[in-house]
DODO-770471 format. One line per 10 residues: number of its first residue (from 1); their letters; for each residue z, x, y of N, C-alpha, C, O. Coordinates in steps of 0.05 Angstrom, whole numbers. Atoms other than C-alpha are relative to their C-alpha. Layout:
REM DODO-770471
NUM) A) Z X Y Z X Y Z X Y Z X Y; ...
//
This chain:
REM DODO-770471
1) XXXXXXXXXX) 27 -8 -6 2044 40 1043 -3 14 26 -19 33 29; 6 -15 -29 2054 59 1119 16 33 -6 13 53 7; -4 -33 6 2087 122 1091 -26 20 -13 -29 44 -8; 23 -12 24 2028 142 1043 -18 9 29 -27 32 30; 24 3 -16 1982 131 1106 15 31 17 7 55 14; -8 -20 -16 2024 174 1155 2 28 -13 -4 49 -3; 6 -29 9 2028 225 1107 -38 13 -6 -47 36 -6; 23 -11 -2 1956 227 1099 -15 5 26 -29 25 29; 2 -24 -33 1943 238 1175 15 23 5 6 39 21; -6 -26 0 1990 292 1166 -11 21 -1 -14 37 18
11) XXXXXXXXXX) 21 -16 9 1945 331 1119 -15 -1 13 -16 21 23; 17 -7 -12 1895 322 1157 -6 0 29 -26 -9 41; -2 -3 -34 1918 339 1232 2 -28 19 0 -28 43; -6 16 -26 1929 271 1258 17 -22 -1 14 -44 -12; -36 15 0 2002 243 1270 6 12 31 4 34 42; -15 3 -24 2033 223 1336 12 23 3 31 26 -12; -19 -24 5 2058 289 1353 24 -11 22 43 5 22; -30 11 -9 2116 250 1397 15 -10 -9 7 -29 -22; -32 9 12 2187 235 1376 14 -4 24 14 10 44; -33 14 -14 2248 194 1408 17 20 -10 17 31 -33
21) XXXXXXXXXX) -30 -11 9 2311 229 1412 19 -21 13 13 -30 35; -13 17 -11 2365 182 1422 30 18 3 34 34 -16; -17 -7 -11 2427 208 1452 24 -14 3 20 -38 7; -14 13 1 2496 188 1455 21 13 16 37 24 0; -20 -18 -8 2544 222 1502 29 -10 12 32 -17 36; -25 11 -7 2614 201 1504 18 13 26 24 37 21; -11 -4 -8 2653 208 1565 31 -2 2 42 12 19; -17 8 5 2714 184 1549 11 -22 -19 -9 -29 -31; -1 21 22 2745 128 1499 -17 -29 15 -27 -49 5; 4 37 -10 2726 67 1542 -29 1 6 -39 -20 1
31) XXXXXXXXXX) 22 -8 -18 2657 97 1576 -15 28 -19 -7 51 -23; 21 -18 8 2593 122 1540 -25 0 4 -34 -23 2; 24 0 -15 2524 139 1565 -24 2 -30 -22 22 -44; 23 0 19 2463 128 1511 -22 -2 15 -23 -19 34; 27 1 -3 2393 142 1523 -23 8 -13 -20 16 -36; 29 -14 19 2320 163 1499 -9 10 11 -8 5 35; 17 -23 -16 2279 217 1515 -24 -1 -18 -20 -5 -42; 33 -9 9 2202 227 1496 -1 23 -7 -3 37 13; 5 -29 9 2198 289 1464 -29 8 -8 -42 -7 -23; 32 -11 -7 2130 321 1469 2 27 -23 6 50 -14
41) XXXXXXXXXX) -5 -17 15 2132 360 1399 -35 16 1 -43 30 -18; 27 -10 6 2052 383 1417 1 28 2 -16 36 -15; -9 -26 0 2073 458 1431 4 11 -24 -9 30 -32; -27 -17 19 2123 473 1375 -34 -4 -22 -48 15 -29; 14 2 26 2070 442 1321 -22 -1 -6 -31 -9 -27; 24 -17 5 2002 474 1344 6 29 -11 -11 43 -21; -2 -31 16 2031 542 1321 16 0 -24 26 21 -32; 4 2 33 2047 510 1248 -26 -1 -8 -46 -13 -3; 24 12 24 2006 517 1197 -17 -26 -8 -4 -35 -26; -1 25 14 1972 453 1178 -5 -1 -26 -18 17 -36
51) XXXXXXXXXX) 10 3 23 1966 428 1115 -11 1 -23 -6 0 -47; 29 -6 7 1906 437 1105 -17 7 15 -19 -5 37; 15 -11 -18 1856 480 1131 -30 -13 11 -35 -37 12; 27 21 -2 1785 463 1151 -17 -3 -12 -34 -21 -13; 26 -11 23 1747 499 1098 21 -23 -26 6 -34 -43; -12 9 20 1801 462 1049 -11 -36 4 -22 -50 -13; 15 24 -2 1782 394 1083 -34 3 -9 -44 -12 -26; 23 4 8 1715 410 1076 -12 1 -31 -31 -10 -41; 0 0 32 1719 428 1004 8 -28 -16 -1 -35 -38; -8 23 14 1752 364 989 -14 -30 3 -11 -51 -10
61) XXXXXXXXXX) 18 17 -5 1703 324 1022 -26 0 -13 -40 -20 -14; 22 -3 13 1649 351 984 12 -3 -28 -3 -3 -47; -10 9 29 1694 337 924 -10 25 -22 -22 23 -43; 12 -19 18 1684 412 900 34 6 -6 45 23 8; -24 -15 15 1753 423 863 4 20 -7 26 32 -4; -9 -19 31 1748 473 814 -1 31 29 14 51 26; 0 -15 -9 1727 518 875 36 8 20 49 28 25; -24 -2 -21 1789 492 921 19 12 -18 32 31 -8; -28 -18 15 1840 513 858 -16 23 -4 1 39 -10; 2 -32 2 1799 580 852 24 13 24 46 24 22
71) XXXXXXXXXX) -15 -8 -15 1818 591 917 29 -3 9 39 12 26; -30 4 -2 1890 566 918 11 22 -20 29 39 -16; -12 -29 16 1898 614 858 -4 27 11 15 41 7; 6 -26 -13 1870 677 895 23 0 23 29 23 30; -17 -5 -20 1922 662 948 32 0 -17 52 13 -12; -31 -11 21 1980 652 892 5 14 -8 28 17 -16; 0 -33 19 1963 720 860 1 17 30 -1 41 24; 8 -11 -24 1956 747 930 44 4 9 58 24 5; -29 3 13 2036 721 938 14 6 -10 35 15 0; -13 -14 20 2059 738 874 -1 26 -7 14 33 -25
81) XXXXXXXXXX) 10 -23 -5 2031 807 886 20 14 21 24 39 22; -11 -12 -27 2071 819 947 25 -9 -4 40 8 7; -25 4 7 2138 783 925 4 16 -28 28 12 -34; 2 -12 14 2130 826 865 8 29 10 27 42 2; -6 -27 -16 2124 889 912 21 0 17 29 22 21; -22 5 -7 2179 863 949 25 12 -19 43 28 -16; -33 2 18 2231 856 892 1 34 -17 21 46 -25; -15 -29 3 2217 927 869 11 21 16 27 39 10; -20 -24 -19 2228 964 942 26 -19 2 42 -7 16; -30 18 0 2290 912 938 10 20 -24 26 36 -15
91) XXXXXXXXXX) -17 -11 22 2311 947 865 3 24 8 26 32 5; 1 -29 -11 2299 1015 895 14 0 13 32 15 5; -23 -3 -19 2341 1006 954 15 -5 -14 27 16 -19; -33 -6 6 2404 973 914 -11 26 -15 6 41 -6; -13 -17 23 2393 1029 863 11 25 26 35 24 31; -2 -9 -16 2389 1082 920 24 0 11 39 20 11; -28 0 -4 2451 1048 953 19 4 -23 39 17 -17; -20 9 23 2490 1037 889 -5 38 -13 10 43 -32; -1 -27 4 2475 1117 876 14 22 19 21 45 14; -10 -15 -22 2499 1139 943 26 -11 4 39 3 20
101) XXXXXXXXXX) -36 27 -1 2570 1087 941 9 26 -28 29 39 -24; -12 -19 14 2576 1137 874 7 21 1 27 30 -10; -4 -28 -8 2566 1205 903 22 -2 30 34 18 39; -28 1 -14 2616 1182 956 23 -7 -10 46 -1 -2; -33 4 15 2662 1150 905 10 30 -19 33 37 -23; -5 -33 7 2656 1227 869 12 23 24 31 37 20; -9 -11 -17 2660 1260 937 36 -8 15 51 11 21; -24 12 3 2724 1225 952 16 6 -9 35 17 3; -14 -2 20 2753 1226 892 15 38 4 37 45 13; -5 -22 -7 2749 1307 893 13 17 25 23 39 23
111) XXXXXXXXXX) -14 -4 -26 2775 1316 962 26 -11 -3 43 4 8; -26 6 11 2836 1279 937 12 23 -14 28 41 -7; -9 -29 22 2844 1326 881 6 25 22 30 32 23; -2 -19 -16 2839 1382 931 18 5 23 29 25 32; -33 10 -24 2889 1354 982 23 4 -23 44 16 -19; -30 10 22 2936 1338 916 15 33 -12 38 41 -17; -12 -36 19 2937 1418 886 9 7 27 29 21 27; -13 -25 -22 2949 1444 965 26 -7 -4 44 7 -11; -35 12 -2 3011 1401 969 5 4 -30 15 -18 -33; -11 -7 15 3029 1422 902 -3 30 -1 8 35 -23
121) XXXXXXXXXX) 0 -19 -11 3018 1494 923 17 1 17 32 19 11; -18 6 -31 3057 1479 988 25 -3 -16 43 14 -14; -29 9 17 3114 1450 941 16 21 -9 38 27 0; -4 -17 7 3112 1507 892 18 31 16 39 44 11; -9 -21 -7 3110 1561 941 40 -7 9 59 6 2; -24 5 -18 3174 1522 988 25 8 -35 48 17 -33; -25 -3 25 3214 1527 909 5 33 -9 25 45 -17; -16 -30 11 3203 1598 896 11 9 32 22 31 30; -13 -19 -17 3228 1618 965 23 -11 6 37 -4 26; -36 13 4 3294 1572 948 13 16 -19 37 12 -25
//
């Protein structure tokens, strides 16, 4: 039950924002130093997100649902909209790369060939002047 609770001061902004760190630093096999420190997490986890917002608390206090999942869906299509637009300039680039890796595996290729006939030119000529 004391989990259920702490998680519900989560959602709604109010949990001990301090943590213990316990420490253990060995100086050698025989001789080791342990301690605790207060860690003061109020910094790091005013510039998270919370939870839940204020308009979302307030929506849920007035027990208006159907509005809170409107709006949770407007922000999922909002999301899915933009990881959508994502994954196609993503297909564009590989195609893009994976088109340009070919016109260099062609360019390549041909420059071989073209090295391969001089030196068989070069060969040729050194046989007719034997």
């Amino acid at each position: 039950m004391g989990n259920c609770n702490d998680y519900m001061k989560r959602c709604f902004g109010r949990s001990d924002r301090r943590s213990y760190l316990r420490s253990r630093y060995r100086i050698n096999d025989d001789f080791a130093i342990e301690f605790d420190n207060l860690m003061d997490n109020e910094d790091s986890t005013e510039e998270r997100r919370r939870l839940l917002t204020d308009e979302e608390k307030t929506l849920l206090s007035e027990r208006r649902f159907d509005t809170l999942v409107q709006e949770q869906r407007r922000i999922d299509a909002q999301i899915d909209s933009k990881l959508a637009q994502e994954e196609e300039d993503l297909r564009l680039e590989e195609e893009s790369y994976y088109e340009a890796k070919r016109e260099a595996a062609r360019v390549s290729n041909l420059q071989q060939q073209q090295h391969k006939e001089k030196l068989t030119k070069a060969k040729n000529k050194a046989k007719q002047k034997n």
